[in-house]
KEKE-3310 file (N, C-alpha, C; in steps of 0.2 Angstrom, whole numbers, plus 5000, padded with zeros to 4 digits):
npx = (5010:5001:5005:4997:4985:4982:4984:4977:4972:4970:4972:4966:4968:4962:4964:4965:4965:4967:4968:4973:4972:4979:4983:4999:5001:4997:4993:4996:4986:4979:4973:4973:4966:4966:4955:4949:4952:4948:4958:4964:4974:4982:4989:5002:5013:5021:5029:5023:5012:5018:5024:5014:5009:5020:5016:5006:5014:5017:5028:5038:5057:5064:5057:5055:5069:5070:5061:5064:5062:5050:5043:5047)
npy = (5046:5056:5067:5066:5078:5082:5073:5060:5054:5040:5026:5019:5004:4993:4981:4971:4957:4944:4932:4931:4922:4914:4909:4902:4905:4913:4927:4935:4950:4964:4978:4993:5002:5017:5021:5034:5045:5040:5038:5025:5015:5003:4985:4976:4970:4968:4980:4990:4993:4995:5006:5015:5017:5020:5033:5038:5039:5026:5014:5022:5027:5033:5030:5016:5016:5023:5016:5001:4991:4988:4982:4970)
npz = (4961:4970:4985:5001:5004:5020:5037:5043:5062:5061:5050:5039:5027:5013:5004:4990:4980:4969:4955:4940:4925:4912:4895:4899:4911:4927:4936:4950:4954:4962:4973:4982:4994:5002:5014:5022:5014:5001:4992:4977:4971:4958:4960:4954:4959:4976:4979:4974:4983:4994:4992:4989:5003:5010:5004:5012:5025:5030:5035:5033:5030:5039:5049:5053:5054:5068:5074:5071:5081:5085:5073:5072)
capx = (5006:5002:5005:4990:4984:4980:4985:4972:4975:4970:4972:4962:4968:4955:4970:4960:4969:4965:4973:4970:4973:4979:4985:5003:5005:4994:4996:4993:4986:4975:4970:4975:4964:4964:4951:4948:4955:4946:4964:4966:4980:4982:4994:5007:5018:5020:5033:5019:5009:5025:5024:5007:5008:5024:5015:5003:5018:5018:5032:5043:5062:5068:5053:5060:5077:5069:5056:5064:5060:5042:5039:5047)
capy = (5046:5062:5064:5067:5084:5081:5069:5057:5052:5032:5025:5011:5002:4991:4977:4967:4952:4941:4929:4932:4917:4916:4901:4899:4907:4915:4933:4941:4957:4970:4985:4995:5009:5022:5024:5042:5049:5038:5038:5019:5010:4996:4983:4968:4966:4970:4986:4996:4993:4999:5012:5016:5015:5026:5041:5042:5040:5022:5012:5027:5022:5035:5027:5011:5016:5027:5011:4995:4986:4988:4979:4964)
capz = (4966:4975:4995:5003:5009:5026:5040:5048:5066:5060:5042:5035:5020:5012:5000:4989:4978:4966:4951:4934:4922:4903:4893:4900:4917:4931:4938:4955:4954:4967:4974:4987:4994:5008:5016:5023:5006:4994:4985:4975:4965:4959:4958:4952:4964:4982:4979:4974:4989:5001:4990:4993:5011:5012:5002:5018:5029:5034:5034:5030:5032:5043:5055:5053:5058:5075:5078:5069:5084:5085:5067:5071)
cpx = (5006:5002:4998:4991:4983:4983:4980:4974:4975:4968:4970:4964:4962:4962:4964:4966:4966:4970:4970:4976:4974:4981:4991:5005:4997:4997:4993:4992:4981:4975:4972:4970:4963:4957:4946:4950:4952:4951:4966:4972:4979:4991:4996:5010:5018:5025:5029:5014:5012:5024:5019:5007:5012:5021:5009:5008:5020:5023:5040:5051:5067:5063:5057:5065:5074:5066:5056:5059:5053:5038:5041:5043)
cpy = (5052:5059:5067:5074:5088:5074:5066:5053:5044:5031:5021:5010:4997:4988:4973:4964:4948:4937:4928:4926:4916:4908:4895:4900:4911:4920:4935:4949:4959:4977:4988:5004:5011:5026:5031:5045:5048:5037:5029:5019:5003:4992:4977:4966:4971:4977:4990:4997:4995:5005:5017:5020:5021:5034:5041:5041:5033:5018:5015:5025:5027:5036:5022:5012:5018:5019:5004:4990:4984:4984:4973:4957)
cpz = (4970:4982:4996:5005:5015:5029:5043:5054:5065:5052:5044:5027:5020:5005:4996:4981:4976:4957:4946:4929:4914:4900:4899:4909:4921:4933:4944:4953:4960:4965:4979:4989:5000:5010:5017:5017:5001:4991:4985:4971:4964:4958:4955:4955:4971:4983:4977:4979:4994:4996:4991:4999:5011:5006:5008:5025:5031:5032:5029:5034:5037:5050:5056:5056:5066:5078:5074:5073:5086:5078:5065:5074)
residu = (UNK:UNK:UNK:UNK:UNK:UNK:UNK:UNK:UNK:UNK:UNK:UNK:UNK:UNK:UNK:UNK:UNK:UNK:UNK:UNK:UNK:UNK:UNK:UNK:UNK:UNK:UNK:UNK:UNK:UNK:UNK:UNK:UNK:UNK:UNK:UNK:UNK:UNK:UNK:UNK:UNK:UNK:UNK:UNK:UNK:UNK:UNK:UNK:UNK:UNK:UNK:UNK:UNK:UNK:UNK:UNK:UNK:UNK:UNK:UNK:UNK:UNK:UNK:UNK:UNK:UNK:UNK:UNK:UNK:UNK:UNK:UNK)
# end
C-alpha cells in the first residue's frame, strides 16, 4: 500500500462491513476507503485496517507514545 502524496488537514474514512456465508463457517469481510484520496482496501481482519489508517499517518505508534492518553 503506497503513502499518500499529500497531507489533508481532515481525513474521512468511509469502513463498510459485511458477513459472507459458505456451508460451514461465516466470514467478516469489508472495505476501508479514504475519502480525499479515493485510495480503497479491502479486508478480513481488523490489522489491515490499522494498517490502512497508519499509511495516512493515523494511529502511528510514535503518536501513541507522545498522545497515549488522548485515545483512551
Amino acid at each position: 500500500m503506497p503513502k499518500p502524496k499529500f497531507s489533508h488537514p481532515t481525513n474521512t474514512f468511509v469502513i463498510r462491513i459485511w458477513r459472507e456465508w459458505s456451508i460451514d463457517q461465516q466470514i467478516w469481510r469489508g472495505n476501508i476507503e479514504h475519502l480525499e484520496s479515493e485510495q480503497r482496501e479491502g479486508f478480513g481482519d481488523f490489522e489491515r485496517i490499522l494498517a490502512f489508517l497508519r499509511s495516512f499517518g493515523i494511529f502511528d505508534e510514535e503518536e501513541q507514545k507522545n498522545d497515549g492518553e488522548n485515545w483512551r
